[in-house]
C-alpha positions in Angstrom: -2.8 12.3 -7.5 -4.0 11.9 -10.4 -8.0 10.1 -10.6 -7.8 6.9 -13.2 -10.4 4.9 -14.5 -11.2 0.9 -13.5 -8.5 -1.0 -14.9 -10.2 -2.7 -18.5 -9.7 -6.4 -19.4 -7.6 -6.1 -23.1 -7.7 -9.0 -25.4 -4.1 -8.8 -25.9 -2.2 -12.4 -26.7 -0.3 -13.4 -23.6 1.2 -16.9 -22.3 0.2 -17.6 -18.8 3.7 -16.6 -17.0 4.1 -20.0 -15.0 6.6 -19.1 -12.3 7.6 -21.5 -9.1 5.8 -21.0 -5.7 7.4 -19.9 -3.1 6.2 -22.0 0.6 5.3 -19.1 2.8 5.1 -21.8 5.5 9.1 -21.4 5.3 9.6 -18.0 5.0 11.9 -16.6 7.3 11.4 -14.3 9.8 14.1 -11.7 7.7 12.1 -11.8 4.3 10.2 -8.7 3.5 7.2 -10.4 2.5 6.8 -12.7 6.1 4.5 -9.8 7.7 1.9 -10.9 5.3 2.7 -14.1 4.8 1.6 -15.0 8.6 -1.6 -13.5 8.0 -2.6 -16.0 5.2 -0.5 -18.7 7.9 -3.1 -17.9 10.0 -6.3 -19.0 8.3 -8.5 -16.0 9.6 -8.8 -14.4 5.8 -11.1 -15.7 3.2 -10.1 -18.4 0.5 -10.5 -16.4 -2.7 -8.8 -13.5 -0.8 -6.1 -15.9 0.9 -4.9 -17.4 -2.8 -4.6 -14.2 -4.0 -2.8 -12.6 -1.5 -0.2 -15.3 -2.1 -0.1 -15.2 -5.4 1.0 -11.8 -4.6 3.6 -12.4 -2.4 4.5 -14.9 -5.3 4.9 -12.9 -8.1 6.4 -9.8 -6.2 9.5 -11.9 -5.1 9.7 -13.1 -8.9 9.5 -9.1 -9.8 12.3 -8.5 -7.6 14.6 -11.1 -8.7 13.6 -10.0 -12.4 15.8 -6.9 -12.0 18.3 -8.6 -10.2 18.7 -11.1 -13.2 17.7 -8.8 -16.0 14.5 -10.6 -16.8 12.9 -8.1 -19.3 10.3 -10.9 -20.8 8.8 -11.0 -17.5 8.5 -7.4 -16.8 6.8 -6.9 -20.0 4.4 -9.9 -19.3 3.1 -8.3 -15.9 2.6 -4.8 -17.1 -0.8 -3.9 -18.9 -0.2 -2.2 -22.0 -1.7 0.8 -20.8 0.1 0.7 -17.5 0.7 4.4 -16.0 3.7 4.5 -14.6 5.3 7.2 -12.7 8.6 8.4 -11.8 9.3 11.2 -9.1 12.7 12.5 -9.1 14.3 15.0 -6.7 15.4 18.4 -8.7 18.6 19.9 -7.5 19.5 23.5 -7.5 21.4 24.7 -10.2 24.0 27.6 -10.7 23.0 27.4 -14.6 20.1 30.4 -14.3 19.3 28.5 -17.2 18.1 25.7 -15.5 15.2 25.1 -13.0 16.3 25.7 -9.0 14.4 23.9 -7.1 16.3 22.1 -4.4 14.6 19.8 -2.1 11.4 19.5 -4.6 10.2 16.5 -6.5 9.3 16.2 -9.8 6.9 13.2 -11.3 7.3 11.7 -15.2 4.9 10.3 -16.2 6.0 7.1 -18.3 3.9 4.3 -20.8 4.8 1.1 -20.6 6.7 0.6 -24.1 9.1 4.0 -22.9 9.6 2.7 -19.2 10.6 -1.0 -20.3 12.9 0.4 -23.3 14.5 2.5 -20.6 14.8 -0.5 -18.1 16.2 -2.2 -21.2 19.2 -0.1 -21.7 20.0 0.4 -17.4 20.2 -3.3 -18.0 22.6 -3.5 -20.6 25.3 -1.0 -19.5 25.2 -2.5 -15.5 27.0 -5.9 -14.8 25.1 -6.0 -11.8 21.8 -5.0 -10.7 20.4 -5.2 -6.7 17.0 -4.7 -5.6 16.0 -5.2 -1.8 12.2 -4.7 -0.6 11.3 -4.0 3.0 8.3 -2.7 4.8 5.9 -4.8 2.4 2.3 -4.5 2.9 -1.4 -5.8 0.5 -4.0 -3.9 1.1 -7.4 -5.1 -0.7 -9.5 -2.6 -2.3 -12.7 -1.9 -0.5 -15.4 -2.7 -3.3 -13.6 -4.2 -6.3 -13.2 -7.3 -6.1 -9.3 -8.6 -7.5 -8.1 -5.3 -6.9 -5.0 -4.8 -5.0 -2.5 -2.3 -3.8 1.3 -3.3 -2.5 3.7 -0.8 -1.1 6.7 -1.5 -0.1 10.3 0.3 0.1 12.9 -0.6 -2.4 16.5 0.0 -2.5 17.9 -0.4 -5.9 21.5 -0.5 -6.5 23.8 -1.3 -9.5 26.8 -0.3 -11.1 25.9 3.3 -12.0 23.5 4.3 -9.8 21.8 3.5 -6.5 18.3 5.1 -4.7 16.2 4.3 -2.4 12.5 5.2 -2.3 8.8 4.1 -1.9 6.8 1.6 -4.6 3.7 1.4 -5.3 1.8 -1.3 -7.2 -1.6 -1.1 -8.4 -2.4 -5.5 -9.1 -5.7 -7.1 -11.1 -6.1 -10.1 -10.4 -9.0 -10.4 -11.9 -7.8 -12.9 -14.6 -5.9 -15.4 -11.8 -3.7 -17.1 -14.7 -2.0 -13.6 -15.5 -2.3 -10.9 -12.9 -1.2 -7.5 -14.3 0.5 -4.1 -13.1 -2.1 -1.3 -13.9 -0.3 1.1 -11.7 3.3 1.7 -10.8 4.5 4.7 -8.6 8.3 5.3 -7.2 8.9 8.2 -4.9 12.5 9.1 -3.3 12.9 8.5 0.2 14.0 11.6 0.9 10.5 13.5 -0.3 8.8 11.2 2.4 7.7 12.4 5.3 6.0 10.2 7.4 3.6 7.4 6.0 0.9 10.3 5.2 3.1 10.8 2.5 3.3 7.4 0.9 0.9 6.7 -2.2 -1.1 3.8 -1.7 -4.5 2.5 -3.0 -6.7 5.2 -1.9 -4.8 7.7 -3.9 -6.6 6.7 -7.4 -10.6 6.6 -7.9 -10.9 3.4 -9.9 -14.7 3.4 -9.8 
């Protein structure tokens, strides 16, 4: 994977995205994010650390419903502007010798945050309807830099014209608590997964 440098603070003009909280204390035993929500139930994790492991929870449920209703504003608030972002796609053989064969291999694009969003624009617009279901959710706080989080989770995405299923990866700062931001965002088909060895997570990337 490719090695990245600390996420940078930008002085870039944004609103502080006010979204409701969800009460964790509530949360069913069927929600993806209840796992970790008992943990900060539990009282056993520091209070800095605690806050922002629910504002996490917080803001990944409001990501997940922003696909679902088509909230682009959003999405472009919680990205950095220098977000990496990276695709992998399963290439499938071809009988065009013209074309690349490789069936059963994966191949990563590499996307900015102005190109992924535009694209994510125009999925929106030609798809009534647009489904996104997490599942094995898990935060895992990075060792030495403090307001640095990882979240992976599995996401089914379905809508009108298309439908996968794969791993995501999100690389959070929450650094600046009044507007956390997306440094990092990985997706990788299901199917290319073998085993959780083959998940990216937080140790992938050298932030230091």
């Amino acid at each position: 994977m490719e090695t990245l440098s600390a996420p940078q603070q930008h002085s870039i003009n944004r609103s502080e995205v006010k979204i409701p909280n969800t009460d964790i204390r509530t949360m069913a035993k069927s929600s993806p994010f209840y796992a970790e929500a008992a943990k900060i139930i539990k009282g056993k994790l520091a209070e800095t650390d605690a806050t922002r492991r629910r504002q996490i929870l917080n803001y990944c449920e409001h990501l997940r419903t922003a696909y679902t209703t088509k909230d682009i504003d959003f999405l472009y608030q919680v990205f950095s502007d220098e977000a990496l972002i990276i695709v992998g796609n399963v290439v499938k053989s071809s009988k065009n010798a013209a074309k690349v064969e490789a069936d059963g291999k994966v191949s990563y694009a590499l996307h900015t945050k102005r190109d992924y969003l535009s694209r994510l624009s125009k999925v929106f617009a030609i798809n009534k309807q647009v489904d996104v279901k997490f599942s094995e959710f898990r935060i895992v706080r990075h060792p030495t830099m403090d307001g640095i989080y990882g979240v992976s989770l599995r996401q089914r995405y379905s809508s009108d014209r298309y439908a996968d299923d794969g791993y995501l990866f999100l690389l959070w700062d929450f650094r600046n608590a009044s507007m956390p931001l997306i440094h990092v965002r990985t997706w990788q088909p299901s199917a290319t997964v073998a085993g959780s060895d083959g998940v990216v997570d937080i140790s992938d990337f050298n932030l230091e």
